[in-house]
PDB file of N, CA, C and O in Angstrom:
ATOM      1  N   UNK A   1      94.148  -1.134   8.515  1.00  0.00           N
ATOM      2  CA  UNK A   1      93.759   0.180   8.983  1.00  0.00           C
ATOM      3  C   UNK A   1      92.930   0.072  10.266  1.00  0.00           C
ATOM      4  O   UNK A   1      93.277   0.785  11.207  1.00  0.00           O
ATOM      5  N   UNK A   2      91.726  -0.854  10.431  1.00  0.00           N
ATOM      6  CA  UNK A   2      91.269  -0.990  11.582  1.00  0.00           C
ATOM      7  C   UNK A   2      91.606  -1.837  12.468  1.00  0.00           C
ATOM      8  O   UNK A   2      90.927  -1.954  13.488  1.00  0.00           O
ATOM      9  N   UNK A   3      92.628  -2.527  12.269  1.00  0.00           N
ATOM     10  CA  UNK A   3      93.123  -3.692  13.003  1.00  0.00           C
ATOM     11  C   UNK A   3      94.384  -3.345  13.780  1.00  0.00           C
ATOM     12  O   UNK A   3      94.537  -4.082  14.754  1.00  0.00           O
ATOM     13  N   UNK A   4      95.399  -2.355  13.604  1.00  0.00           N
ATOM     14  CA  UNK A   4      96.108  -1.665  14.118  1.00  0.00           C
ATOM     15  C   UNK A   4      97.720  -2.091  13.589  1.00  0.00           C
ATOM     16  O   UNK A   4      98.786  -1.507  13.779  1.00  0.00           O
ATOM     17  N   UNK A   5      97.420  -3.293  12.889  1.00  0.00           N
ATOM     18  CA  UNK A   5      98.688  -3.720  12.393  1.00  0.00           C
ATOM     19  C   UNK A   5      98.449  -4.294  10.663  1.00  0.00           C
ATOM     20  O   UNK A   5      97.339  -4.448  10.153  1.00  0.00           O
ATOM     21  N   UNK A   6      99.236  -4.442  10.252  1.00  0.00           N
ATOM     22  CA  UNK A   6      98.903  -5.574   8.996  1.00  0.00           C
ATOM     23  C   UNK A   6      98.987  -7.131   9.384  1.00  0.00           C
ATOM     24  O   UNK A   6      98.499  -8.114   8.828  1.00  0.00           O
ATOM     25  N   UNK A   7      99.752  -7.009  10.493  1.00  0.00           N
ATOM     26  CA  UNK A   7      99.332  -8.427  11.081  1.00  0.00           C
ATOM     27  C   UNK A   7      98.531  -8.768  11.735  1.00  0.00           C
ATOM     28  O   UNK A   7      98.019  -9.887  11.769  1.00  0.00           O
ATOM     29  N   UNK A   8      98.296  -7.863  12.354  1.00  0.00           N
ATOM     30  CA  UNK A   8      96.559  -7.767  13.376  1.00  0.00           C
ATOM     31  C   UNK A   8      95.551  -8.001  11.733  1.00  0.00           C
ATOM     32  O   UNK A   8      94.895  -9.042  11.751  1.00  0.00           O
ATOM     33  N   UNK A   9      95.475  -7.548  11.030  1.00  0.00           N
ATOM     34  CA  UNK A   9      94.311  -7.773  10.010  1.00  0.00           C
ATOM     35  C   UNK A   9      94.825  -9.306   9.399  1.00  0.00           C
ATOM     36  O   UNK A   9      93.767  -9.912   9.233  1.00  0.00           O
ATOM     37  N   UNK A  10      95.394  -9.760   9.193  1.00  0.00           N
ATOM     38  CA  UNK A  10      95.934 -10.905   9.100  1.00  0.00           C
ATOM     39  C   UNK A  10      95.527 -12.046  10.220  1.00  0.00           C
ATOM     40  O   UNK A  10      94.861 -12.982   9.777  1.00  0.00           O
ATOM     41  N   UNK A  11      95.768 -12.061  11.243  1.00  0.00           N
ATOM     42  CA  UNK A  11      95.706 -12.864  12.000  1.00  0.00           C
ATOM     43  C   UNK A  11      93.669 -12.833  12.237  1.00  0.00           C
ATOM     44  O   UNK A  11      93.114 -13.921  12.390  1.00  0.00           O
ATOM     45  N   UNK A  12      92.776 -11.475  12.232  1.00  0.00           N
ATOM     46  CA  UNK A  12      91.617 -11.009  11.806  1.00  0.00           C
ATOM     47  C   UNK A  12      90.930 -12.247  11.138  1.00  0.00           C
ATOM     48  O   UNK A  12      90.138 -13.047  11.636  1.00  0.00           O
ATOM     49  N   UNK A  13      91.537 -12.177   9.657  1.00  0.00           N
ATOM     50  CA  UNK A  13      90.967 -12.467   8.500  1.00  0.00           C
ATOM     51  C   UNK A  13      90.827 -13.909   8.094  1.00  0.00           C
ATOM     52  O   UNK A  13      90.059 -14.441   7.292  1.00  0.00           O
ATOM     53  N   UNK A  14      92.094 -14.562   9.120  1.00  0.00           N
ATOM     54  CA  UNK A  14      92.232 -16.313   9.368  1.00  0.00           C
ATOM     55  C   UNK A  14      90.980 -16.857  10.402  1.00  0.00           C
ATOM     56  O   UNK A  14      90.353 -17.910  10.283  1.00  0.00           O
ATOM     57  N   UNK A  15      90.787 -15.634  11.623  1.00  0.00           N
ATOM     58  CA  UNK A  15      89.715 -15.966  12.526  1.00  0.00           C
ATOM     59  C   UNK A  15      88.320 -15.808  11.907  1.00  0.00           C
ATOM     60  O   UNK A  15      87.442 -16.652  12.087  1.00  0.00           O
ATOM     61  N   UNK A  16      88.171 -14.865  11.281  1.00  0.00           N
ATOM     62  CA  UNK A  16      86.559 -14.488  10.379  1.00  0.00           C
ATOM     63  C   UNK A  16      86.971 -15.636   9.669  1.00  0.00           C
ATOM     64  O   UNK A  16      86.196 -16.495  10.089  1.00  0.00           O
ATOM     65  N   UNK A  17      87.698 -16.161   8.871  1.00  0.00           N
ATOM     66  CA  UNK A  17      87.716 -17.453   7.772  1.00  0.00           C
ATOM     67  C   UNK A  17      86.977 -18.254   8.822  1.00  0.00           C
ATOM     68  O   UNK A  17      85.784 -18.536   8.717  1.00  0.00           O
ATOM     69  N   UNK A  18      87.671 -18.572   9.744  1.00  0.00           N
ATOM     70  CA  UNK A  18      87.587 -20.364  10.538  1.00  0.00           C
ATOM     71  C   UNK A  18      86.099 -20.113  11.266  1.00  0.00           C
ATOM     72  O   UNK A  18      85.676 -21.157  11.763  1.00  0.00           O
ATOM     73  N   UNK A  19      85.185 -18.930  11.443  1.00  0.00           N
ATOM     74  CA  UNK A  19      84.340 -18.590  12.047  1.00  0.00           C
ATOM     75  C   UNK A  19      83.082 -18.882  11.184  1.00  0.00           C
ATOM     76  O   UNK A  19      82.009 -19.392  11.505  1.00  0.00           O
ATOM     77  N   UNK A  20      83.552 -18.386   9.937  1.00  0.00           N
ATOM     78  CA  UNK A  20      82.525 -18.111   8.832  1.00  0.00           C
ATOM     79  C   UNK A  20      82.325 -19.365   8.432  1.00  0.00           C
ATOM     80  O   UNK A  20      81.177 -19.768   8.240  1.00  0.00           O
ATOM     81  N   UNK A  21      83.838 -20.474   8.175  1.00  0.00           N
ATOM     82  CA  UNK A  21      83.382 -21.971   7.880  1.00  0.00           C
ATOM     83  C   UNK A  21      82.684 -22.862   8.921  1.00  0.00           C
ATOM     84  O   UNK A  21      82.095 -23.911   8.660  1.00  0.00           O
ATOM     85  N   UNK A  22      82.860 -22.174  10.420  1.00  0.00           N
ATOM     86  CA  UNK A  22      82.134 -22.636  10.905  1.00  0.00           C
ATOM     87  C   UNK A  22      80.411 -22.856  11.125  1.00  0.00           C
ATOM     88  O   UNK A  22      79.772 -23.794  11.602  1.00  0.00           O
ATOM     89  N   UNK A  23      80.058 -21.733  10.628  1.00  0.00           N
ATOM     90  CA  UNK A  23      78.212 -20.932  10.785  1.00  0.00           C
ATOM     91  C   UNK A  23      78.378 -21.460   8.837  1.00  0.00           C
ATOM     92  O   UNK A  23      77.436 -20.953   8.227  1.00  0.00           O
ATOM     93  N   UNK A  24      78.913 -21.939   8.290  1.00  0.00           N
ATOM     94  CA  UNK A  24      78.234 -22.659   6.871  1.00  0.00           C
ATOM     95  C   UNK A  24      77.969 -23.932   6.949  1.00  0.00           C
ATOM     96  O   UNK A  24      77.074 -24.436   6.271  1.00  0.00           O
ATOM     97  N   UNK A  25      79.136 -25.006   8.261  1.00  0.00           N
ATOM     98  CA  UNK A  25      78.622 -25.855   8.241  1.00  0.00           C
ATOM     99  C   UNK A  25      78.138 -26.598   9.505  1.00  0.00           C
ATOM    100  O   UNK A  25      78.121 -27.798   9.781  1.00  0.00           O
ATOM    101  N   UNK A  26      77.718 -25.405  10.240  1.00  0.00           N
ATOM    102  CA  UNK A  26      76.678 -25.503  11.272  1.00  0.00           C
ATOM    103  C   UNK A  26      77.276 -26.560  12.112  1.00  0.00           C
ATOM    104  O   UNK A  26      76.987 -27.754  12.196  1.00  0.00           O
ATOM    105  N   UNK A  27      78.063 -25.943  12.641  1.00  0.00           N
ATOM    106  CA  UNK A  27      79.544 -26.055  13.687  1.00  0.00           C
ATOM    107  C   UNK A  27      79.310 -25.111  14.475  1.00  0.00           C
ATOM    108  O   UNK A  27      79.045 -24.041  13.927  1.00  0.00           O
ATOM    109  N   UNK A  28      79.315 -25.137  15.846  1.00  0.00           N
ATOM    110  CA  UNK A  28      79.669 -24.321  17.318  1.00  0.00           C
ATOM    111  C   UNK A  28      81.186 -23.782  17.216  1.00  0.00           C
ATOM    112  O   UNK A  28      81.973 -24.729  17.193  1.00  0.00           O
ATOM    113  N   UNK A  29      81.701 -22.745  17.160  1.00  0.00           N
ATOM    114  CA  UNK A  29      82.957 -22.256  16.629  1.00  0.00           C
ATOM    115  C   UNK A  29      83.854 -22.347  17.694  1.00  0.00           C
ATOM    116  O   UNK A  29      84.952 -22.733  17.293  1.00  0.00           O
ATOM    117  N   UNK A  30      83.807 -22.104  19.110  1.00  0.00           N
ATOM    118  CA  UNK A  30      83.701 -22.334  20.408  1.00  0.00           C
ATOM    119  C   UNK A  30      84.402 -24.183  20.257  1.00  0.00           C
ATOM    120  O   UNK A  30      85.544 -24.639  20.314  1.00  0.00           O
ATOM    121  N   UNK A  31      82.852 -24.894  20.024  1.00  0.00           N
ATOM    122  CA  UNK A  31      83.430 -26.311  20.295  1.00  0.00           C
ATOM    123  C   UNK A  31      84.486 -26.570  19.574  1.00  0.00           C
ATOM    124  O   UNK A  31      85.577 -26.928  20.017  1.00  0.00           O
ATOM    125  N   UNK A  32      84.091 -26.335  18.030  1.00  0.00           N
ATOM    126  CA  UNK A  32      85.051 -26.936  17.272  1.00  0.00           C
ATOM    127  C   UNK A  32      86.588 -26.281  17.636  1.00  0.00           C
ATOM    128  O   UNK A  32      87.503 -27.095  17.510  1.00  0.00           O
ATOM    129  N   UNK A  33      86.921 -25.110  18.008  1.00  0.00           N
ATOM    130  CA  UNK A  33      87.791 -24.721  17.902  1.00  0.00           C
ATOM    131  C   UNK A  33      89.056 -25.567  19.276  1.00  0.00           C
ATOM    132  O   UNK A  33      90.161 -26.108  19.245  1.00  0.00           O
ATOM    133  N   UNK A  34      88.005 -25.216  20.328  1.00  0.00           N
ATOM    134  CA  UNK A  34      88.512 -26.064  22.186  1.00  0.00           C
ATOM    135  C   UNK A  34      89.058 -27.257  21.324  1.00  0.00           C
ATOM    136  O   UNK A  34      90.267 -27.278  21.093  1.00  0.00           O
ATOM    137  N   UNK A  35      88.094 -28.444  20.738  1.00  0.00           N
ATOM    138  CA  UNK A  35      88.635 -29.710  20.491  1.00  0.00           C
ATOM    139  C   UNK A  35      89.624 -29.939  19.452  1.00  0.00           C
ATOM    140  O   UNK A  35      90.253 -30.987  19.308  1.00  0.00           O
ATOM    141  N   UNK A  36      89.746 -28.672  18.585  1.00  0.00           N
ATOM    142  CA  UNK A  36      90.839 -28.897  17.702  1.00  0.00           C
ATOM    143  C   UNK A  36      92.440 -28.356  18.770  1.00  0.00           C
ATOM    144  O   UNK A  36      93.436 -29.053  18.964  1.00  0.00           O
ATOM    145  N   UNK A  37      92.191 -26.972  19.272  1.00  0.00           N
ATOM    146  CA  UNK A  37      93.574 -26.913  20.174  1.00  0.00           C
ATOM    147  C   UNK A  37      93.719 -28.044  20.954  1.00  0.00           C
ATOM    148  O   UNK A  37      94.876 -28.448  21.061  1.00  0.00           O
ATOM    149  N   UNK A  38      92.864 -28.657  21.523  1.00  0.00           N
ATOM    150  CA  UNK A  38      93.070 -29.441  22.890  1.00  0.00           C
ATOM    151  C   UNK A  38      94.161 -30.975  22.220  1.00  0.00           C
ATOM    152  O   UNK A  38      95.082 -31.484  22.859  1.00  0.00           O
ATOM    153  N   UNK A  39      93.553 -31.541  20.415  1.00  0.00           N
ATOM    154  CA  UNK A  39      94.309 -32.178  20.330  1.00  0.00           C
ATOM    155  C   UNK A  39      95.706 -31.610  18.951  1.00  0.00           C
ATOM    156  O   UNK A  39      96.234 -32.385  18.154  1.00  0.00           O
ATOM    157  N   UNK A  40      95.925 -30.436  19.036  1.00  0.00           N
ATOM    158  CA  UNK A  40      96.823 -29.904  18.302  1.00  0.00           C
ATOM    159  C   UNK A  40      97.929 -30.774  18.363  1.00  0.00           C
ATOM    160  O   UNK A  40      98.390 -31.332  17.367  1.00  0.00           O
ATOM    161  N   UNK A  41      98.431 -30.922  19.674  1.00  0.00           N
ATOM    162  CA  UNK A  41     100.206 -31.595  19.704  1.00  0.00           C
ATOM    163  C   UNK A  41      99.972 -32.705  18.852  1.00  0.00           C
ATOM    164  O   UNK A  41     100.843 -33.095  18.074  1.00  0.00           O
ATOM    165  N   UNK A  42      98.725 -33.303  18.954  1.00  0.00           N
ATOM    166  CA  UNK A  42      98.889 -34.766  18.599  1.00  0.00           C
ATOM    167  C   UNK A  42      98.499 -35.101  17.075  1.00  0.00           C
ATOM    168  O   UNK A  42      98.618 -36.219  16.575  1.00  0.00           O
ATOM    169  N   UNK A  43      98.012 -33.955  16.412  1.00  0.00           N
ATOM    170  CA  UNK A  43      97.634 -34.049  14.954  1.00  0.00           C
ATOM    171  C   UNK A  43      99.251 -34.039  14.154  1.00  0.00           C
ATOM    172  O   UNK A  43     100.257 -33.740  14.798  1.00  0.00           O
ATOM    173  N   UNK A  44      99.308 -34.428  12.606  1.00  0.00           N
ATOM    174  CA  UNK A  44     100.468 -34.548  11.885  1.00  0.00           C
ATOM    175  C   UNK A  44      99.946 -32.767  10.784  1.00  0.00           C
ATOM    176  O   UNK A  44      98.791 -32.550  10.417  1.00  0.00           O
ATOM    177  N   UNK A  45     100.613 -32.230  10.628  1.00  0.00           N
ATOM    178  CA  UNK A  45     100.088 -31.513   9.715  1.00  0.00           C
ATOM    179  C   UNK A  45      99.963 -31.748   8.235  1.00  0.00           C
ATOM    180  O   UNK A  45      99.643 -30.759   7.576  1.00  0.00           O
ATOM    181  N   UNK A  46     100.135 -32.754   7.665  1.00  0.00           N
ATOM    182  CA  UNK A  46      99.624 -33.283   6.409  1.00  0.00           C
ATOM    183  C   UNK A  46      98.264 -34.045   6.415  1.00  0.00           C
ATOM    184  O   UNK A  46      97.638 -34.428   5.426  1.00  0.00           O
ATOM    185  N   UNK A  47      97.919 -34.193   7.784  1.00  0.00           N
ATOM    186  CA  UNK A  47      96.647 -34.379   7.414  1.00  0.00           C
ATOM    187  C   UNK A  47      95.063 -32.796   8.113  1.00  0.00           C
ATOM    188  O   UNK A  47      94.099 -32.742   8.877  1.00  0.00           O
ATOM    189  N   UNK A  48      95.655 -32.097   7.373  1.00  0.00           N
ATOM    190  CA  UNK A  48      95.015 -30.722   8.082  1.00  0.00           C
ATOM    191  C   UNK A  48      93.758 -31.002   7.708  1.00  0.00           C
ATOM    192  O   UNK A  48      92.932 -30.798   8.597  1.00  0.00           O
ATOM    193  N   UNK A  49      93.352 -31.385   6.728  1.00  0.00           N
ATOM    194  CA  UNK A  49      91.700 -31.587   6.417  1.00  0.00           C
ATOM    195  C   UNK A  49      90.854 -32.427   7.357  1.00  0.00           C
ATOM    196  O   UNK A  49      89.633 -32.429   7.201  1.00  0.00           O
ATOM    197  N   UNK A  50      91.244 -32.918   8.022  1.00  0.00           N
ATOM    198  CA  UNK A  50      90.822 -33.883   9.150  1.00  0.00           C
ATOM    199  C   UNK A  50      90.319 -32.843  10.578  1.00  0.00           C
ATOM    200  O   UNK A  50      89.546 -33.016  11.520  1.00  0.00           O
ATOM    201  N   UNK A  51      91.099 -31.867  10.192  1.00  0.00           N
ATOM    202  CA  UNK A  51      90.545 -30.780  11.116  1.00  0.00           C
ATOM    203  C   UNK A  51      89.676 -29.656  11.015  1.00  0.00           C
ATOM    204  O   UNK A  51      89.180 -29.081  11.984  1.00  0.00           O
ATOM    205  N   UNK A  52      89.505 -29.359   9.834  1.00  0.00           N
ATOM    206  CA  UNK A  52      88.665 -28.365   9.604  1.00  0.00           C
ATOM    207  C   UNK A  52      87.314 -28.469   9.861  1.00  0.00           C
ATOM    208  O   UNK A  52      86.887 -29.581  10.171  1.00  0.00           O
ATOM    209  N   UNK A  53      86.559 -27.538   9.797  1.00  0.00           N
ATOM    210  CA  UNK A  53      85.543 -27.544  10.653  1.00  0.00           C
ATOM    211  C   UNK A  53      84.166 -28.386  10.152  1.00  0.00           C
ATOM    212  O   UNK A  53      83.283 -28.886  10.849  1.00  0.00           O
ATOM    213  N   UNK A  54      84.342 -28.350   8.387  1.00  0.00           N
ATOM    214  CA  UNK A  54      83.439 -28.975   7.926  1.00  0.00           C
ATOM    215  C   UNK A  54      83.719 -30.819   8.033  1.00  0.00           C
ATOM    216  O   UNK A  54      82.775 -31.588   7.852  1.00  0.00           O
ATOM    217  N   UNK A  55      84.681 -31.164   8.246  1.00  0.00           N
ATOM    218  CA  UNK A  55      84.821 -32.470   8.534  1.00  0.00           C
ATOM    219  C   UNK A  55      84.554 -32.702  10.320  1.00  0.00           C
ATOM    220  O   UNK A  55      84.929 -33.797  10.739  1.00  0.00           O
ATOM    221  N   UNK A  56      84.164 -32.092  10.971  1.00  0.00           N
ATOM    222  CA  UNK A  56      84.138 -32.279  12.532  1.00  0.00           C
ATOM    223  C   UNK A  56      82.863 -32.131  12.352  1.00  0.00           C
ATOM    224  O   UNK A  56      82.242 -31.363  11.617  1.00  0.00           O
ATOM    225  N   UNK A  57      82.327 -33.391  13.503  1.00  0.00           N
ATOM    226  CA  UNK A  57      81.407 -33.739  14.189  1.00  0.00           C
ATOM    227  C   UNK A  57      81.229 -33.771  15.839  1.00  0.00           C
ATOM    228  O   UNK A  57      81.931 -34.573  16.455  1.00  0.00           O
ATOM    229  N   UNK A  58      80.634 -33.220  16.313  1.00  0.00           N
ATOM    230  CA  UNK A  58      80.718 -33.156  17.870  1.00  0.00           C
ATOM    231  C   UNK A  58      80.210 -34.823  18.651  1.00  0.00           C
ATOM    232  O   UNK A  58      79.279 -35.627  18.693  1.00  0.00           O
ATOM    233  N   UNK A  59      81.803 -34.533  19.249  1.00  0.00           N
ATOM    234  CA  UNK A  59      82.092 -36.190  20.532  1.00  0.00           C
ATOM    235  C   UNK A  59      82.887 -36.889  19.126  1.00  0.00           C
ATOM    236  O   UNK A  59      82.839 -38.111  19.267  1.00  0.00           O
ATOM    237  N   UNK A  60      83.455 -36.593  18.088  1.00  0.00           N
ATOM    238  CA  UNK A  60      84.766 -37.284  17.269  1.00  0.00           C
ATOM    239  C   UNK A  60      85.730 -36.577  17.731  1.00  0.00           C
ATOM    240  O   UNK A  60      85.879 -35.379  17.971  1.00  0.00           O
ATOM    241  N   UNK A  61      86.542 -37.755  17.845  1.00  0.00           N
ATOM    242  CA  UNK A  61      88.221 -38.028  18.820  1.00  0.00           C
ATOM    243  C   UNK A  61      88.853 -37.386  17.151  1.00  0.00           C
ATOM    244  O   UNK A  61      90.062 -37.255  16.957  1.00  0.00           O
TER     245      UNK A  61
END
């Protein structure tokens, strides 16, 4: 309803997720986010936990 689509609230509700895990585990949402796109091509997606925000540390490759 306020998002203008059901996919607009969708796509919303993934960004408040990755935002909110970020400010719990006192993560820059900003950093973490730049260094996860920047190495996207090169991640496998079975290992997705390697990316999330509570496993990132700032200056880890």
């Amino acid at each position: 309803m306020f998002m203008g689509s059901v996919g607009g609230g969708k796509a919303a509700a993934i960004a408040y997720t990755l935002r909110e895990t970020c400010r719990l585990n006192n993560v820059a949402p900003e950093a973490w986010l730049t260094w996860d796109l920047q190495r996207l091509p090169d991640r496998k997606i079975n290992r997705i936990d390697e990316r999330m925000p509570g496993n990132w540390k700032p200056g880890k490759t």
